[in-house]
N, C-alpha and C positions, 0 to 999 in steps of 0.2 A: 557209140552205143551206150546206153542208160538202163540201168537195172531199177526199176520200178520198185520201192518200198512197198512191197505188198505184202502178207498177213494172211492170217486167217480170221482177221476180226468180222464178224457178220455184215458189217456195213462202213467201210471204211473212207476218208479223203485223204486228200493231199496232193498237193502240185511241186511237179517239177522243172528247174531250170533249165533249159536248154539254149544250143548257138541259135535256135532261129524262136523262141521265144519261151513263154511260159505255160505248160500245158497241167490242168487241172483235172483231174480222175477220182472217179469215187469207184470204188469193188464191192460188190457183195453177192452172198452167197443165194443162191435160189436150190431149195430145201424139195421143190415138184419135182424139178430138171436135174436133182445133182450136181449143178455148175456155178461157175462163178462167174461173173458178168463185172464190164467197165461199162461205164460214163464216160466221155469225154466232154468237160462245161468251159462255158466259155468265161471271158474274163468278164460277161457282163449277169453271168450266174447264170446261163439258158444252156441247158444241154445242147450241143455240138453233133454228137453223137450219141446214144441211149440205147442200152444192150448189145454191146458187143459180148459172145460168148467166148472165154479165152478156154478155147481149145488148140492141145497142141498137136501139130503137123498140120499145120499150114503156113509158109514162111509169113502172111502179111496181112494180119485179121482187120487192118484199115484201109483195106484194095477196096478201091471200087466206089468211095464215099462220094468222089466229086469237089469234096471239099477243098477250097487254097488253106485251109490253116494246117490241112493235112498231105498237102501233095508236098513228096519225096520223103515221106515219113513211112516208117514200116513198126508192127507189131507184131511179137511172136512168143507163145511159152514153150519152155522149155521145161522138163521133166526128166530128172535124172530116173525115178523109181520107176518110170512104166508105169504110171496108175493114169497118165493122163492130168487131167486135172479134177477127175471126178471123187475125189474125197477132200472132206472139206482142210483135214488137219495137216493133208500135202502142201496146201499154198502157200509161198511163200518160204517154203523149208524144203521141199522135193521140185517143185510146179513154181519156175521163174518167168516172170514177168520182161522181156526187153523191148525197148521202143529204140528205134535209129531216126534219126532225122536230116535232114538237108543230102538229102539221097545214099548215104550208106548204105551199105549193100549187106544183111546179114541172113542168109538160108540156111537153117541147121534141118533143113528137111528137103534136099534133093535140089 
């Protein structure tokens, strides 16, 4: 499991290493919605996936893509404070980012 460098900067990158390759994320806040959204880009700069809403209680906000660069991959926030991820200055300080990959199994929600 991989704890995501994430922030509360308004629009953030960065990529992280992992056993089954190199995955690239940008964060930012959307100010209509309250929430904070990923990218997932690919190594040839072309978004992968575009808005995902990291909301937490849901073990696996990358179910369902289709995708092979994401199959056995899981995504999840975690929130010590209760607030969700719905303020901005929680992210990354209350509101945790994890990603599992090569099928690890992590459900902190049931």
């Amino acid at each position: 499991m991989i704890k995501l460098p994430v922030d509360n900067t308004p629009c953030k990158s960065f990529s992280v290493n992992t056993d089954v390759g190199v995955f690239r994320f940008r964060t930012y806040w959307n100010n209509l919605l309250s929430t904070w959204f990923i990218d997932i880009i690919g190594t040839d700069n072309q978004n992968v996936v575009s808005g995902i809403a990291l909301l937490t209680g849901i073990n696996n906000l990358v179910a369902g893509t289709g995708l092979d660069e994401l199959k056995g991959c899981a995504m999840v926030v975690v929130d010590s404070s209760g607030n969700g991820n719905r303020t901005f200055d929680g992210f990354g300080k209350d509101a945790l980012v994890y990603m599992t990959t090569g099928g690890e199994v992590y459900e902190p929600y049931g």
